[in-house]
N, C-alpha and C positions, 0 to 999 in steps of 0.2 A: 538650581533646577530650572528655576525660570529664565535663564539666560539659555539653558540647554537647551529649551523648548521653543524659545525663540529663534535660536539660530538655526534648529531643524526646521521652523516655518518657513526661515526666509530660506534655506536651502530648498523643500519643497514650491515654494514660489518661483527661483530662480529656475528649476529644473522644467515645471510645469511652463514659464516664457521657451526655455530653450525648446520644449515640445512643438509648440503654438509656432515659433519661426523653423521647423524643418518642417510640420506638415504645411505649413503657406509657402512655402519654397517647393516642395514636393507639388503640392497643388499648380504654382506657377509653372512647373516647368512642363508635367502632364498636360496644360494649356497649350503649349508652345507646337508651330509647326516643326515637323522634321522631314530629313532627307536621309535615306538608305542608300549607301551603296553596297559594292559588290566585298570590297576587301577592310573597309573602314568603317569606325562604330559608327552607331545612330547618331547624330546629327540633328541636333535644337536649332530654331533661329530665334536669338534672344537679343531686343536691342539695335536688328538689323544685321547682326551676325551670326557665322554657325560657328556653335560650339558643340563637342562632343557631349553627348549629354549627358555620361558618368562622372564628366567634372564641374558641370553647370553648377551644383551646389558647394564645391570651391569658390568657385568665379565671385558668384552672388557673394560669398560671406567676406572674400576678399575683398571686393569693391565696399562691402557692407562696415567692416570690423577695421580694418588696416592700418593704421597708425603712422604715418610716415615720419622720419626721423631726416633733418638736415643734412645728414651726412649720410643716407642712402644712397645707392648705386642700382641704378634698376636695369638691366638688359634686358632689351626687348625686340623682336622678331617676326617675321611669318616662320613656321616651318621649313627646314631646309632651306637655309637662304643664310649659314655662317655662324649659326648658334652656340657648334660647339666650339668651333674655333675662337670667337667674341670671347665665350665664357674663358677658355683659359688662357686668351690676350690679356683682358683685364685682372686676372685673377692673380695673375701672374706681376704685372704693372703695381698694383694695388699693394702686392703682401712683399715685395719684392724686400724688403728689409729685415724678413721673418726666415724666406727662402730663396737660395738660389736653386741653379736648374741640377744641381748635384743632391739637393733633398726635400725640392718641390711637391705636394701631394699627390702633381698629376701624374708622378711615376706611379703611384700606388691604386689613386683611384679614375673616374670616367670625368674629365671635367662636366658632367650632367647631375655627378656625385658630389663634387667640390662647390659646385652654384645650382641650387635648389631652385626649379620651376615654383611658384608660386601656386599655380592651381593644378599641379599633379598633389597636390597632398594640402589639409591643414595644418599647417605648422606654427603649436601653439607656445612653443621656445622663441619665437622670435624677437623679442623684448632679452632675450638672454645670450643672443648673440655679437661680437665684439663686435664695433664702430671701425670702419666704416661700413654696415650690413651689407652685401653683396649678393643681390637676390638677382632670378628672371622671369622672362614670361613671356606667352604668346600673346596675350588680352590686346586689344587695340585700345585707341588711345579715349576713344567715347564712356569706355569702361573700367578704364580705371580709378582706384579708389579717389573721393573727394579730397583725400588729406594730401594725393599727391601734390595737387594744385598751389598752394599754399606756402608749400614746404620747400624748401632751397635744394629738397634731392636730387640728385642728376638722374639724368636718361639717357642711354644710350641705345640709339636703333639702327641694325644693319639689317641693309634688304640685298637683294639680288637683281640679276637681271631674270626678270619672268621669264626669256627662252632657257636659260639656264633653271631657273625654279622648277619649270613645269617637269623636266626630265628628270631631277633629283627627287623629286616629292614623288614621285610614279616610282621609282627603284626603291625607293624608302618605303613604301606601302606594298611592293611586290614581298620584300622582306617580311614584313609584319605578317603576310597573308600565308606566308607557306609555314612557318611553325603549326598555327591554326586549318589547314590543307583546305582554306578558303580557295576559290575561283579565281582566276588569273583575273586582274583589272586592267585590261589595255589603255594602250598608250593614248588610242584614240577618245576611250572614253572617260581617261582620267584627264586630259585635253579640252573636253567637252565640258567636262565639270571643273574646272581649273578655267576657262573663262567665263562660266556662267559664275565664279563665286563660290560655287558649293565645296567648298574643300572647308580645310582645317580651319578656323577660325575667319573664314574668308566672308565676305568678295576680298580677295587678294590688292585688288586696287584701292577700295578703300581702307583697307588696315593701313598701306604705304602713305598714302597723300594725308591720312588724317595727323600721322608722326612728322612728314615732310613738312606743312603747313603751322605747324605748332616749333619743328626749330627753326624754321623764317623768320615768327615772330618771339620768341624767346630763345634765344642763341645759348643763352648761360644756362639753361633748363633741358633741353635736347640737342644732343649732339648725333648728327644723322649721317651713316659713314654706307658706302657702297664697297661689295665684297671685291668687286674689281679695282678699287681703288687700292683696298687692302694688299691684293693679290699684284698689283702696278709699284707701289711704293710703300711698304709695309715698315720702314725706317721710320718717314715722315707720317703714316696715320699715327702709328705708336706714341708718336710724340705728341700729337694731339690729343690722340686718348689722357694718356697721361697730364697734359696740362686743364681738361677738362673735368677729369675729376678730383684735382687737387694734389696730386702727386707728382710731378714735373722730371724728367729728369733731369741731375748736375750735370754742367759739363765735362765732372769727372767720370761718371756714369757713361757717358757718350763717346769718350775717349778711350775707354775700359772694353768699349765691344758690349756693354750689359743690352743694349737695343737690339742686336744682332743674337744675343743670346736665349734673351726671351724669343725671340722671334722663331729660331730655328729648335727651339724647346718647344715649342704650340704649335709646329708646324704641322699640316698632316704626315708627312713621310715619318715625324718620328712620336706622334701623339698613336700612328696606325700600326708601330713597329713594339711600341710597348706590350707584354702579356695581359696587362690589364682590361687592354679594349681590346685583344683578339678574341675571347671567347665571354661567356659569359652573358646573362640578361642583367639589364638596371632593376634594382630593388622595386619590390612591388609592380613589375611591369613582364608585358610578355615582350619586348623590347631586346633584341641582340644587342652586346652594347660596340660590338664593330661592323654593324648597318649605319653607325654614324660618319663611318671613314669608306667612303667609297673612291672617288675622285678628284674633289674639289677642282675642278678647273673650269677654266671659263671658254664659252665656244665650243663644249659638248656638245650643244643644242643641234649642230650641225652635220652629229652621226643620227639623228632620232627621228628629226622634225621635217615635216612635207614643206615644200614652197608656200602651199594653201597656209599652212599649220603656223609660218612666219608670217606670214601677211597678215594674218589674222589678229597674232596679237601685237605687233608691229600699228595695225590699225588702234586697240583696244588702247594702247600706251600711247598711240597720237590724241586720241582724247581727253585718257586720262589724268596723263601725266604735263604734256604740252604746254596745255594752258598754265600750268603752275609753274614754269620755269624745271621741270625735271626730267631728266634725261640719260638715256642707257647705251652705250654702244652699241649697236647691232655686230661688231666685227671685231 
């Protein structure tokens, strides 16, 4: 009986702390500035970043709680800048011994389903999933958890080039906007807010350079790929990916066409041609799940975007990026 009574204390204990840290999280985030737009949610700036503010108390518990494990695999991004493709590049690299592309899962499911965002959800199984854990995320690199530091896990970050970003992330929120028969968001004024910063997890420039400046200096710890790179030589990043997180391919593998197989399996033409991603939302989300396959190409930018509209950020990346040795094609 007294063991009974005890262990209902400390469970009333433990409940009454879990109390005390969601209302001082709730508290925090009711502090925080925001920013409203026309077709996107509310917007926190927490840390120097905006984050949507229904997932702010993800973010916090992940940075908070997070355990990192050696053999993690973390992908990481801005929005629309290669996410989904990353996710079932690597996914694909990673399990490749489990599945080929004849009973791979991403026939069945969204590669967004096969690799879990991190602060779309709490996910308290995470300790129960198989080695090598294969998670993603939008988080910038100021805010991720402590333990990632520490820990031998890898990173891997793909970005885009920002005249391509800014066109994809505006059709990606036109999408969002019309299930909900919100207000068209022009081009100009998601532009406007797309180089002041105010977007998805942004200032968009510093999400980039704070991941670039961290695989400068730890090469083994972040591995920092360009989607044009991808989309230029997709044989040779593969390879890389793969010798970066520990899975290398044989030269029988390489002989065999396996590189060329994964490749044209995650492609868009055949990731956009599957049933799975034509119709349909991602769980818990008001999210279509083929708003994810639009175009992918590079040098859209130059059906959309004004003379002004490139100079502008063409300026913005001579600043921001210049100095650090980084650099985007323009053509």
């Amino acid at each position: 009986m007294e063991n009974q009574q005890l262990s209902s204390q400390q469970s009333d204990i433990a409940s009454s702390k879990e109390d005390d840290q969601e209302k001082a999280i709730d508290e925090l985030i009711a502090s925080l500035p925001i920013s409203k737009g026309l077709v996107r949610p509310v917007h926190s700036l927490y840390q120097n970043f905006w984050y949507p503010t229904p997932l702010l108390p993800n973010v916090i518990a992940f940075r908070r709680h997070f355990e990192a494990k050696d053999k993690d695999i973390l992908l990481v991004s801005q929005p629309k800048s290669g996410t989904t493709w990353l996710k079932a590049l690597v996914f694909s690299i990673v399990n490749r011994s489990r599945f080929d592309t004849s009973n791979t899962p991403l026939l069945t499911s969204n590669p967004h389903e096969v690799v879990p965002f991190i602060e779309h959800k709490l996910w308290p199984d995470l300790d129960g999933l198989a080695e090598p854990r294969l998670l993603a995320t939008h988080i910038p690199y100021p805010a991720l958890p402590e333990s990632v530091q520490p820990s031998d896990c890898r990173i891997i970050y793909i970005c885009r080039n920002p005249l391509d970003t800014v066109i994809s992330s505006w059709h990606f929120l036109l999408e969002r906007a019309r299930p909900e028969n919100q207000p068209e968001w022009s081009l100009e004024e998601h532009f406007e807010a797309f180089c002041q910063g105010e977007i998805l997890f942004g200032p968009f420039w510093d999400h980039i350079t704070g991941y670039w400046k961290e695989s400068l200096e730890r090469p083994r710890k972040v591995l920092f790929l360009k989607y044009e790179d991808l989309k230029e030589d997709i044989v040779g990043q593969l390879k890389k990916v793969a010798e970066f997180v520990g899975f290398p391919f044989t030269e029988e593998e390489e002989e065999g066409g396996v590189i060329e197989e994964i490749a044209k399996m995650c492609s868009l033409k055949t990731l956009k041609g599957l049933e799975v991603n034509k119709s349909g939302k991602l769980p818990h989300t008001i999210t279509e799940k083929r708003s994810f396959f639009r175009k992918g190409e590079v040098g859209d930018w130059v059906n959309h975007l004004t003379p002004s509209m490139v100079d502008r950020l063409n300026s913005i990346m001579q600043e921001k990026f210049s100095p650090l040795g980084l650099r985007f094609k323009t053509r």
